[in-house]
C-alpha positions in Angstrom: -17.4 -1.1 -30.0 -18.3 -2.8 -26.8 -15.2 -4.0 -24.6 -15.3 -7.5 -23.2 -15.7 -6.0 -19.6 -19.0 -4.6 -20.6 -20.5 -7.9 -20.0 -20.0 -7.9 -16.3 -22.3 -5.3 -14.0 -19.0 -3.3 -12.8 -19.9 0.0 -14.6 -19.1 3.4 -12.7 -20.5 5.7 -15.4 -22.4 6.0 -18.3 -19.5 4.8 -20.1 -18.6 1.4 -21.7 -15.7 -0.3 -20.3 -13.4 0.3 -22.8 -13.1 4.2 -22.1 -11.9 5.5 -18.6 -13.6 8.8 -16.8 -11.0 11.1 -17.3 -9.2 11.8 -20.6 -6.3 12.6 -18.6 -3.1 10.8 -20.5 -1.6 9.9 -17.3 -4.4 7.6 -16.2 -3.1 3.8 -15.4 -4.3 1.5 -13.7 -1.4 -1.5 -12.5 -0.1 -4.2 -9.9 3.4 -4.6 -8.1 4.3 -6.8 -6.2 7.6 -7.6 -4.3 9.6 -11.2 -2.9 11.7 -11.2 -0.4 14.2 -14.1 1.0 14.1 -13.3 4.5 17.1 -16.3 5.1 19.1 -15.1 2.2 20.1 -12.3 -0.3 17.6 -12.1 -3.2 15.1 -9.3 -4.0 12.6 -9.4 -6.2 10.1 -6.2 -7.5 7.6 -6.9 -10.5 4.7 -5.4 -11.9 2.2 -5.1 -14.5 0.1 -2.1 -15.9 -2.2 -0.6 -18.4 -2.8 2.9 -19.4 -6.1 3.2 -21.8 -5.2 6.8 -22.7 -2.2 6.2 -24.2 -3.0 2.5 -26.1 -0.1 0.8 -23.9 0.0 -2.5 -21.6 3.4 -3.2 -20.4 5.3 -5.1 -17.6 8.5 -5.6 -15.6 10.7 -7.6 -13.4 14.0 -7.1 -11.7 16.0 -8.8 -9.3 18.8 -8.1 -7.1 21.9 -11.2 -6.3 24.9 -9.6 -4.4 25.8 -6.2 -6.8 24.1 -6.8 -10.0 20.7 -6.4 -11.3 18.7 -8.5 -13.4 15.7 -6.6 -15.3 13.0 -7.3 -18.0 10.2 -5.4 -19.3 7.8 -5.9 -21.8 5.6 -3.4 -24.0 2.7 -3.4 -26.3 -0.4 -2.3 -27.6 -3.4 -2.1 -25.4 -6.2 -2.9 -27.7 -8.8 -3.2 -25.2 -9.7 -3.3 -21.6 -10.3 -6.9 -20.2 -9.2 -9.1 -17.4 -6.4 -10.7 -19.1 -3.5 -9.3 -17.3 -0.8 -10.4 -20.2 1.6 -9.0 -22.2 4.7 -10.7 -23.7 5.6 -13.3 -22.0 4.1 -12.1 -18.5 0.9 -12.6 -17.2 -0.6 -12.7 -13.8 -3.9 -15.1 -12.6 -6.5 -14.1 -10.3 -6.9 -17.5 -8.8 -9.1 -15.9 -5.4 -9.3 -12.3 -6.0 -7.8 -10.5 -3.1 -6.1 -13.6 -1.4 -3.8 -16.0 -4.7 -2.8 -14.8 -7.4 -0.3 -16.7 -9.6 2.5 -14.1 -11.7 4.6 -15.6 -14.5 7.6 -14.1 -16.0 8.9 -16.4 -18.8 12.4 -16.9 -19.0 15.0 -16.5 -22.0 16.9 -19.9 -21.4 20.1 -17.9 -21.8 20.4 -17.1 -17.5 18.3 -14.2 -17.1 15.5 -14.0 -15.1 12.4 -16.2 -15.4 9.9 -17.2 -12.3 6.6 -18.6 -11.7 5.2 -18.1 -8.6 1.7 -18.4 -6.6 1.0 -15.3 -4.4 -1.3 -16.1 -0.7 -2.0 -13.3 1.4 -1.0 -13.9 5.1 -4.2 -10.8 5.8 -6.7 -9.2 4.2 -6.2 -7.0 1.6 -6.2 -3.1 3.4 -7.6 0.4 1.1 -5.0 2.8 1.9 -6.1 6.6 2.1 -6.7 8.2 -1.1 -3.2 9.6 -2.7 -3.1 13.0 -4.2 -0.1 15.6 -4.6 -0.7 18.9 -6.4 1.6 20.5 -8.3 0.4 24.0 -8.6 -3.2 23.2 -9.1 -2.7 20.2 -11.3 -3.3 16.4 -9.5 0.6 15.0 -9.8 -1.2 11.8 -8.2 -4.7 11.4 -7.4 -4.7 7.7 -6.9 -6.8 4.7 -5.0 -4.6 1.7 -3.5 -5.1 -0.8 -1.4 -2.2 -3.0 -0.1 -1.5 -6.8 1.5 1.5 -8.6 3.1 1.7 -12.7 1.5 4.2 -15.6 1.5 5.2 -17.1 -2.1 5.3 -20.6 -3.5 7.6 -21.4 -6.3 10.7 -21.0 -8.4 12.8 -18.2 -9.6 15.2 -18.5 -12.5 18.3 -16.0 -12.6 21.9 -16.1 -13.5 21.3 -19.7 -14.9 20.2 -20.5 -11.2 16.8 -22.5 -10.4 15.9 -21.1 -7.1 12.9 -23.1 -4.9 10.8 -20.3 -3.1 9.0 -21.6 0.1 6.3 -19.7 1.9 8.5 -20.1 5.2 11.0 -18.3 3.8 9.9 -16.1 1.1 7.2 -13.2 1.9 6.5 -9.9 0.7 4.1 -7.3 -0.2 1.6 -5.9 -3.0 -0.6 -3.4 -4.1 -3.2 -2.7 -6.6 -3.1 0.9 -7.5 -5.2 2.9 -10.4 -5.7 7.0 -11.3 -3.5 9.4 -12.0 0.1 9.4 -11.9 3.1 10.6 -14.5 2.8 8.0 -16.9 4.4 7.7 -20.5 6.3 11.0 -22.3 6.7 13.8 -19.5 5.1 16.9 -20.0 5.6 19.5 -22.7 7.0 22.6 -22.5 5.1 24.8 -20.1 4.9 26.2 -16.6 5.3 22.7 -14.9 8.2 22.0 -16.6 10.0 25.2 -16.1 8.9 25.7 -12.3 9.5 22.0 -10.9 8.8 21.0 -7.7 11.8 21.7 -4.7 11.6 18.1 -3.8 9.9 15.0 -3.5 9.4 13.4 0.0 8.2 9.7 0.5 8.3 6.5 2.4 5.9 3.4 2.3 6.9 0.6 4.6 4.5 -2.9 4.9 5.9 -5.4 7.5 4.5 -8.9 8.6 4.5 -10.0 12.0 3.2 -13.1 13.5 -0.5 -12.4 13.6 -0.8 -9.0 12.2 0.7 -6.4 9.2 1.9 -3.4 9.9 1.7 -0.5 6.7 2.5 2.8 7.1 2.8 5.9 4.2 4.1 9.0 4.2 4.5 12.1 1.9 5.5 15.5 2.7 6.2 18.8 1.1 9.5 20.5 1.0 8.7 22.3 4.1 8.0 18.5 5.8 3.8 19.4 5.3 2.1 15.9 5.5 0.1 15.3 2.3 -0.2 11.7 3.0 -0.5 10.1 6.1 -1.7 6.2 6.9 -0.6 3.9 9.4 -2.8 1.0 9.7 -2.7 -2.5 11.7 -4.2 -5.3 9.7 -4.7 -8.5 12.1 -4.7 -12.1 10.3 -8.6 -11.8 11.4 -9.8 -8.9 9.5 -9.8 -6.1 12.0 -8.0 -3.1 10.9 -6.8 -0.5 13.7 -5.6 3.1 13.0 -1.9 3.9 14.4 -2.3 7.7 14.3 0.2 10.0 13.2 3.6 8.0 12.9 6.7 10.2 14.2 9.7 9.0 11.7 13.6 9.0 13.0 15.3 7.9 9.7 19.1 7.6 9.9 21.5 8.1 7.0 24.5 7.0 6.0 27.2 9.6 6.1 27.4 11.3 2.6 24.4 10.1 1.2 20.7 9.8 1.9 20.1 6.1 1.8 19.1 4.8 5.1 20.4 2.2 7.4 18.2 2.1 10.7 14.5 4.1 11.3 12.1 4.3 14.7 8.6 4.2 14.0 7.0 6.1 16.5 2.5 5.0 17.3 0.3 5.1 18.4 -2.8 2.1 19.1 -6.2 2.7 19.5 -6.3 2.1 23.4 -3.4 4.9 23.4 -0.6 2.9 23.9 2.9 2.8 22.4 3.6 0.8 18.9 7.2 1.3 17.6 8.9 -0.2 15.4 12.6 -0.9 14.5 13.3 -1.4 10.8 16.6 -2.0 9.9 17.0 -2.2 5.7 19.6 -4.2 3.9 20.7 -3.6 0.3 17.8 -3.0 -2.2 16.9 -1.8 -5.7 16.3 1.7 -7.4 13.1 1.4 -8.9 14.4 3.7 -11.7 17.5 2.1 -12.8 16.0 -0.9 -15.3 12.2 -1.4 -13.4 10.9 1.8 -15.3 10.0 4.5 -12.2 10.1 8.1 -12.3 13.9 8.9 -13.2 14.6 5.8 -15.2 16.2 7.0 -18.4 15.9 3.9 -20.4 12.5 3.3 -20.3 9.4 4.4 -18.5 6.0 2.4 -17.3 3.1 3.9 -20.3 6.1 4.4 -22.9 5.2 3.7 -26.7 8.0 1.2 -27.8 6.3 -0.3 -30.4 4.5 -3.3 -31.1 5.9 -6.6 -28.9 9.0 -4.6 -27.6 10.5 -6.7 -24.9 14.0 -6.2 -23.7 16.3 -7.4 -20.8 19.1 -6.1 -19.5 22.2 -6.6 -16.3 23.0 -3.8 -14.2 25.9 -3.7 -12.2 26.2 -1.9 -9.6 29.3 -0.9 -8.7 30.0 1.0 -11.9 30.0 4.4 -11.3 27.6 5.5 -13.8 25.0 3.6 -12.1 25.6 4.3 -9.0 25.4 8.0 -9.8 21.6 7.6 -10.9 20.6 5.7 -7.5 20.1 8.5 -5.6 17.8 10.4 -7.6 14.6 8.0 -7.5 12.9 5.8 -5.1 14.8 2.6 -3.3 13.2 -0.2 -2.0 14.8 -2.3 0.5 14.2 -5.5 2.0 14.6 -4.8 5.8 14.2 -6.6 9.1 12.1 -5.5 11.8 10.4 -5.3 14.8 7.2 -4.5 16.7 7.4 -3.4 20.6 10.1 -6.6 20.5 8.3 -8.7 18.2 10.8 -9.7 15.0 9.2 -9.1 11.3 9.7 -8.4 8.1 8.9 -6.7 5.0 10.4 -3.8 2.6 10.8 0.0 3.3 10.5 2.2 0.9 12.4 5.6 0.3 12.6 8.5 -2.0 14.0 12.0 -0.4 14.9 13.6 -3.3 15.4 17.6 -3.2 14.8 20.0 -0.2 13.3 18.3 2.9 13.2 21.0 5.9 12.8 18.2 8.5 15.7 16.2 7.4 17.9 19.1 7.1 18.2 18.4 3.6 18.8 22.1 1.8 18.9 21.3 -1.8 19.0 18.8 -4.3 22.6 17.8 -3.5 22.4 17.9 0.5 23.1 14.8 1.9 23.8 13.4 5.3 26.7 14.6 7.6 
């Protein structure tokens, strides 16, 4: 049968709309998006996602006051492809595609976490370079993006708590992201699973400055080979300017590997000197309730059934949780500047395994 989006003259193959190119299961296609209270505390990540190979929609939130962790997710069938971006009781509105968006979580009148909030970006929306890690000669990611720093109008519900969100004080960042990527059950039994990688090496940092955004991503191998690089000025008028090849001083707090201060070292177009000063605060684990790689309660793609929704309090000074936050990616709300000019935005880690430039050894190295 015909899928609702075959009406509309988007086709990119001889398909219908309801099938994607690839039969790959780990095809998806989602949105995140983060708030951030740049005069206070709270952090905010959510996102929403479909994956047509595997007949699954689903959706989270979570949000970060003082040491615990609000989360909720929602699961269910994905029937067909269309653009209603739904599922449970979250859905997000295309109100001008690339600029507002609205994003709805409903609440469960019992103080968890609950917001509606309308999305503006403060510059156009920027296509990252393409995304693709190999593991052997398999595509682990072989993704499009494309990114946008925005201010937020609203109110967030959490902890029985109605919390007004202003656009001069609450900003943040999203992306729209869609290929391949480990999605649903892991792998089966085979070569990939009993020769896994040495390590995984990332960072993703968007910052907002008065008059221009700032986005820079990063992968490496083990041995510190670049597989991704972009570093990209967006100005508030539409021009987009290349930073060349950023040169990263990250630095660790002692016995662990979750950062406290990094230099960003690049370069403009007419050759002269951008760096930038970030300087993160306390964040989230994106794998401890929000469903990323390493989260063993639940993972974004996951069959749970029919109208699965759950939600769920971390705390995180108990031990056991604290043991899992170093073996996934953190996000952090951070403060920042450009050649003196004050920002802000989120930076975005995962070192995880051997990382020859770091002086990371092994999966257990951390810093001295």
């Amino acid at each position: 049968m015909p899928a609702p989006l075959d009406e509309y003259p988007i086709h990119q193959t001889p398909l219908s709309m309801a099938r994607v190119a690839t039969s790959d299961k780990n095809f998806y296609d989602r949105s995140y998006f983060n708030a951030i209270d740049t005069g206070g505390e709270l952090f905010l990540v959510t996102g929403f996602g479909v994956y047509p190979n595997l007949g699954v929609t689903d959706a989270f939130a979570t949000i970060r006051k003082g040491d615990r962790q609000w989360a909720v997710k929602f699961s269910d069938a994905l029937e067909h492809r269309s653009m209603d971006l739904a599922v449970g009781g979250y859905r997000i509105e295309v109100i001008e595609p690339l600029q507002k968006l609205r994003v709805v979580c409903e609440g469960d009148g019992e103080g968890g976490l609950g917001f509606d909030l309308t999305w503006e970006g403060t510059c156009p929306a920027v296509q990252e370079q393409p995304h693709l890690l190999l593991t052997s000669l398999r595509p682990q990611l072989d993704t499009s993006r494309f990114a946008q720093t925005g201010a937020w109008t609203g109110v967030i519900s959490v902890d029985g708590e109605d919390i007004a969100v202003t656009p001069d004080r609450w900003m943040g960042s999203r992306d729209r992201s869609w290929g391949i990527r480990p999605v649903g059950d892991g792998d089966p039994a085979g070569r990939l699973v009993d020769e896994p990688s040495e390590g995984f090496w990332w960072m993703y940092v968007p910052l907002r400055f008065e008059g221009f955004s700032i986005i820079v991503i990063v992968q490496e191998s083990p041995n510190g080979f670049r597989t991704l690089n972009d570093a990209t000025r967006v100005w508030d008028d539409g021009r987009v300017e290349q930073l060349g090849w950023p040169r990263l001083d990250i630095k660790y707090h002692s016995g662990t590997r979750r950062p406290f201060a990094a230099t960003l070292h690049m370069t403009a177009a007419d050759g002269s000197a951008v760096t930038v000063e970030v300087t993160p605060r306390d964040g989230i684990a994106l794998h401890v309730g929000a469903g990323y790689g390493g989260d063993p309660e639940w993972s974004h793609g996951q069959w749970r059934g029919r109208n699965w929704s759950a939600r769920d309090v971390y705390d995180l000074t108990d031990p056991a949780i604290q043991g899992r936050i170093p073996f996934g990616v953190c996000e952090y709300p951070a403060s920042a500047t450009c050649n003196g000019i004050p920002g802000a935005g989120m930076f975005e880690h995962g070192s995880l395994g051997r990382h020859d430039p770091t002086g990371f050894a092994d999966w257990s190295s951390v810093a001295p």
